[in-house]
C-alpha positions as CSV (number, residue, x, y, z in Angstrom):
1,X,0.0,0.0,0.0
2,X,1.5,3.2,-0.7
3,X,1.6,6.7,1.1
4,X,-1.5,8.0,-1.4
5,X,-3.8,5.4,-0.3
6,X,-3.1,6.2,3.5
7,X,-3.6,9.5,2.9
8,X,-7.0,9.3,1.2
9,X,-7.9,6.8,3.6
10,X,-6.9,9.9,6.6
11,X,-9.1,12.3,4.4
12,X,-12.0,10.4,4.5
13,X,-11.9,9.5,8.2
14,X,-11.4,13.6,8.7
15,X,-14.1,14.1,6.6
16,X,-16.4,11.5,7.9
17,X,-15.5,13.1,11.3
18,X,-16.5,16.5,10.7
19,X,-20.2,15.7,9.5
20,X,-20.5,13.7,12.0
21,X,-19.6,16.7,14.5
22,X,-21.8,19.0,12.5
23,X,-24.4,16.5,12.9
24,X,-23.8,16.6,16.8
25,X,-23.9,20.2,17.0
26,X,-27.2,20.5,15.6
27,X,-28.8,17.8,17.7
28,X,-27.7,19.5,20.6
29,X,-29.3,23.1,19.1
30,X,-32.3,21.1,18.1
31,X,-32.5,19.4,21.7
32,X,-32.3,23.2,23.4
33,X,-35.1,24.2,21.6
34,X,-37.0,21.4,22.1
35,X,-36.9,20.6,25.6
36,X,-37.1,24.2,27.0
37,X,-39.9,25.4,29.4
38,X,-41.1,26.9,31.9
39,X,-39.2,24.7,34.8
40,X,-36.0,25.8,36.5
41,X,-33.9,24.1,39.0
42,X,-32.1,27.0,41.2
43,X,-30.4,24.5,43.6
44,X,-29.8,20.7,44.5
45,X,-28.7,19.5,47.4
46,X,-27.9,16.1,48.2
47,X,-29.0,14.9,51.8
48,X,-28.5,11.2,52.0
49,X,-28.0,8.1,49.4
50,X,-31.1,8.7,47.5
51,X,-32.3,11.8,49.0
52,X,-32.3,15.2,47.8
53,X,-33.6,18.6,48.7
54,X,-34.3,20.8,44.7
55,X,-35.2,24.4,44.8
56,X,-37.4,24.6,41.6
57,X,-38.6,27.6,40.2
58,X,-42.0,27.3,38.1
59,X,-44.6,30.3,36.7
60,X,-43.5,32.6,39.5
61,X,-43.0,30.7,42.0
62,X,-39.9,28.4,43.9
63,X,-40.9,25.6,45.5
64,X,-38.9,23.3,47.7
65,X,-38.9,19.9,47.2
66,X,-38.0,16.6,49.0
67,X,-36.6,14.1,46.4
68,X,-36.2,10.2,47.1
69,X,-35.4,7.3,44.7
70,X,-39.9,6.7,44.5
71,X,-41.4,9.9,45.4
72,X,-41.2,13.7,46.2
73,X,-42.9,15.8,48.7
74,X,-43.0,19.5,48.2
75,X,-42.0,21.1,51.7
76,X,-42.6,24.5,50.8
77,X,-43.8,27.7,48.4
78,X,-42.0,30.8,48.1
79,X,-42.7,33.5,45.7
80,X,-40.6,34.5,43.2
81,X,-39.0,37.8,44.3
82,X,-37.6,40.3,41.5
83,X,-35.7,41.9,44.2
């Protein structure tokens, strides 16, 4: 085999590369636009194996949620200050 084959053979791998990176960047713009809403998650804390305490933020409001493995509790509403 000689040093031209090797070469085309690098060009195509390069090539086949960068579509599929171009392809990956527009899945992830395509997923952003997709998946955005109204939710927010401000803060996450982790309190035990399993457990976690999430400060979501929803239509004006944070709430303050218990998280476990097979169910939340929400502990508390806050409103959403501007201040």
């Amino acid at each position: 085999m000689t040093f031209d084959y090797y070469f085309k053979v690098l060009i195509s791998l390069l090539l086949i590369a960068g579509v599929l990176y171009v392809f990956y960047l527009l899945s992830q713009r395509y997923r952003k636009t997709l998946f955005t809403g109204d939710l927010k998650i401000s803060d996450r804390v982790s309190i035990d194996k399993g457990v976690t305490a999430v400060v979501l933020e929803y239509q004006g409001s944070r709430y303050l949620l218990g998280v476990s493995d097979k169910s939340f509790t929400i502990i508390n509403q806050f409103p959403l200050s501007t201040d």
